[in-house]
N, C-alpha and C positions, 0 to 999 in steps of 0.2 A: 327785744321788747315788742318791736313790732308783730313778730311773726307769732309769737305768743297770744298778741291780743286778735290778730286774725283768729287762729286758733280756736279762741272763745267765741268769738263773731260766729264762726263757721258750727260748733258745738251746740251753740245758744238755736241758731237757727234750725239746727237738724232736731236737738228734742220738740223746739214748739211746733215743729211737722208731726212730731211722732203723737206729743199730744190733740193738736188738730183731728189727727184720725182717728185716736182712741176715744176723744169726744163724739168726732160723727159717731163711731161704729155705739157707742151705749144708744144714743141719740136714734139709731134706728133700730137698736132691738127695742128700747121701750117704746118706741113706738107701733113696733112690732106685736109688742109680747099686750100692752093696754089697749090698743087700738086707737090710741089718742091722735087726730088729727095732731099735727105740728107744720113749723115752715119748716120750707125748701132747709136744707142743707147749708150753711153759708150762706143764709141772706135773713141779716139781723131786723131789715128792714119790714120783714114777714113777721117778725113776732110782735109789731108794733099796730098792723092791723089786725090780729087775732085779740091782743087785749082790745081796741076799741070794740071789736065786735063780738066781744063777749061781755062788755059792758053794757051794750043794748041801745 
């Protein structure tokens, strides 16, 4: 039971890497492809001064 639930532990962590990346990589082709400024990469922190400063 145990080595089962490792198992999953181990499974669960390797797709949310795979999606991690697949998010970055969209995340810089539209950025690419619109030209849209966007934050850094993993830092959720950046998107919180872009909405204030596009509030004005």
């Amino acid at each position: 039971m145990v080595a089962a639930l490792e198992r999953d532990v181990s499974e669960h962590r390797l797709r949310r890497l795979q999606l991690q990346r697949s998010n970055e990589a969209l995340r810089e082709m539209l950025r690419a492809h619109h030209g849209v400024p966007g934050p850094p990469v993993g830092n959720p922190s950046a998107l919180v001064g872009l909405r204030r400063d596009s509030i004005g």
